[in-house]
C-alpha positions, 0 to 999 in steps of 0.5 A: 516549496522548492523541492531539489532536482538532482539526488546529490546524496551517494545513495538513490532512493525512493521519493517520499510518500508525499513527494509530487512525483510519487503518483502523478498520474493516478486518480490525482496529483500529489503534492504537500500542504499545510493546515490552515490552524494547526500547522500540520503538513498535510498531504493534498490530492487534487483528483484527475478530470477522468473522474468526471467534473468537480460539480458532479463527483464532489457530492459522491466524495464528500459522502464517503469522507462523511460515513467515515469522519468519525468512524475508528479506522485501524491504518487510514489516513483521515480525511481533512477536508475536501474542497475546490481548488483555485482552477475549480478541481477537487482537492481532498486534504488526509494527514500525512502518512509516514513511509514510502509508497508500495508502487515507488519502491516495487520499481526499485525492488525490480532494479536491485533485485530485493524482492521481499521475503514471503514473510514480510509480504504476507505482514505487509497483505496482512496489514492491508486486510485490517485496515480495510476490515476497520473500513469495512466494519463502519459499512457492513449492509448487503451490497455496501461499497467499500475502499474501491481504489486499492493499489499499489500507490494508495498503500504506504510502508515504513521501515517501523513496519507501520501501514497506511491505505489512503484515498478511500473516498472514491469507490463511489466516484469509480463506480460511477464512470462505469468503465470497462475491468481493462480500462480501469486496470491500465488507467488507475492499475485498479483490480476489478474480479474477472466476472462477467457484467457490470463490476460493483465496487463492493466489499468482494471487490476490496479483497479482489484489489488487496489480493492483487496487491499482495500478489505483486509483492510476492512476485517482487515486481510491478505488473504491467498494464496488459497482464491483468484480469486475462493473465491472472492465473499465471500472476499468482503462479508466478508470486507464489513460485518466486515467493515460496522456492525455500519454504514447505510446500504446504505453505506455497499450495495454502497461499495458492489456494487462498489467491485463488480465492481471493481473487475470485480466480476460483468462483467456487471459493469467495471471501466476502469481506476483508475480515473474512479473507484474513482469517482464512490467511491466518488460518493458512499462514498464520506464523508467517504474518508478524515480521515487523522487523523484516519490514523494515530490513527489506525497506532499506535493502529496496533503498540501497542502504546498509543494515543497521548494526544490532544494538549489544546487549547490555551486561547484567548488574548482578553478580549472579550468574548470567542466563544464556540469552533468549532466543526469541526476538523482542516484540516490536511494543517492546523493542527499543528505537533507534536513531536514523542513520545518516545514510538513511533519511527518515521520510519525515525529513523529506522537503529536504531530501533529494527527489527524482523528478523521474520517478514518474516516469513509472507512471508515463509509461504506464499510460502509453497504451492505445 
């Protein structure tokens, strides 16, 4: 597949969630495959040597891939199949997900300065939570592992509002290495709670991932490799002043006191388990968490691409007077699709999109660090 290397097109945007570029550096290298029978694109992840040799990890994977192969998921990708690849790495083959990764277009937020309103991002966290409650709930034994690689590009958005979390099969490989909280956090930008000891890669630990996710959204930016665990507290200050300076106060304190714990930030306030973390959210900010539509307003803005005009409402057919129109908004089971403007190249129509082959340069410049 010959993927372009200039962005022809008038307008930039971000690489596809599949793209090569898009993650190069993470726990693998990205690139698109096809199925063997069904003809399906697939996307194909061939994990870093610094998770340890094929022989070793392989078992530690396929167990995961295994607990989860005919379990009900709520926003993951399935897992296809796992196997070598022709220089002896690991490959982990997952359906497709639709959209663009949060990493990629957090870096082009930054430049356009769109960061997303407070409620598209608690949508956004709040969809991330289910998901891993789905995973969770196939594992719910004292002390299970659970997803253990939350990050910003393990988590797919599209402009339909739709989330996919990825690459859930290796919070028992992660474990294994046993590396320090910084080294994971500057190598794979992985979240572990800012305890002493040795960190588990348990449920407490998903939430404490998300949480940090979530964080970066509110601040509408990237964060670095030296800000995390020393410089947490000063993270979500920042996510919630930035997030919260035109809405009630009560809302920023309640999203406050919910990072906190989440983050473990304040051991006296731990959510257990990712269901339990977002029940607690909609208990705090529960009328903030349903702007679908917002998603996929903000998606455009991080592109650069115009807003799609709404569609006119069409007359009444009865000579009856008409009513005046609702003001409340459709709900997104019921609203209608809409073609994809020209502009706006739908990423299911990627191998013909242009890529920037700099995208990675994220990546590479993340790991300049001694």
């Amino acid at each position: 597949m010959n993927w372009p290397a200039s962005q022809p097109l008038g307008v930039e945007q971000p690489p596809p969630a599949y793209s090569p570029y898009a993650d190069p550096a993470g726990l693998g290298v990205r690139t698109i495959g096809c199925g063997t029978f069904s003809g399906d694109l697939l996307e194909v992840l061939r994990l870093t040597a610094e998770l340890g040799a094929p022989a070793s990890i392989e078992p530690l994977v396929r167990e995961r891939c295994g607990r989860f192969a005919s379990a009900s998921l709520t926003g993951l990708a399935p897992v296809v199949r796992v196997e070598r690849a022709f220089d002896g790495r690991l490959e982990v083959w997952s359906r497709q997900a639709e959209g663009f990764r949060l990493g990629t277009v957090l870096e082009w937020i930054a430049a356009r300065q769109t960061a997303p309103p407070l409620d598209v991002a608690l949508t956004i966290g709040d969809r991330l939570l289910a998901s891993l409650a789905s995973l969770q709930a196939v594992d719910q034994t004292e002390g299970a592992p659970g997803h253990g690689a939350i990050a910003v590009d393990q988590i797919v958005v599209s402009e339909s509002g739709a989330l996919t979390l990825t690459d859930y099969a290796f919070g028992t490989t992660l474990a294994a290495l046993q590396w320090p909280r910084e080294q994971l956090w500057r190598r794979f930008r992985i979240a572990m709670p800012p305890a002493a000891g040795l960190a588990r890669f348990d449920h407490r630990v998903d939430v404490t991932q998300a949480a940090v996710v979530i964080a970066s959204l509110l601040a509408g930016r990237l964060l670095t490799s030296e800000e995390y665990p020393r410089q947490l507290g000063p993270i979500l200050a920042e996510a919630v002043r930035r997030s919260c300076a035109d809405v009630d106060r009560r809302d920023g304190d309640r999203l406050f006191v919910w990072l906190q714990a989440a983050t473990e930030l304040d051991p006296r306030r731990v959510f257990q388990s990712a269901q339990r973390a977002r029940e607690a959210l909609h208990e705090a900010l529960g009328p903030r968490l349903s702007d679908t539509e917002g998603i996929g307003r903000w998606l455009r803005a991080a592109r650069g691409l115009p807003e799609t005009p709404a569609r006119p409402r069409p007359a009444a057919a009865s000579s009856a007077p008409s009513e005046a129109p609702s003001s409340e908004a459709p709900s997104p089971e019921a609203a209608p699709s809409e073609a994809p403007s020209p502009e706006a190249p739908s990423p299911q129509t990627a191998p013909s999109e242009a890529v920037r082959p700099e995208a990675g340069a994220r990546i590479r410049r993340w790991l300049k660090w001694s």
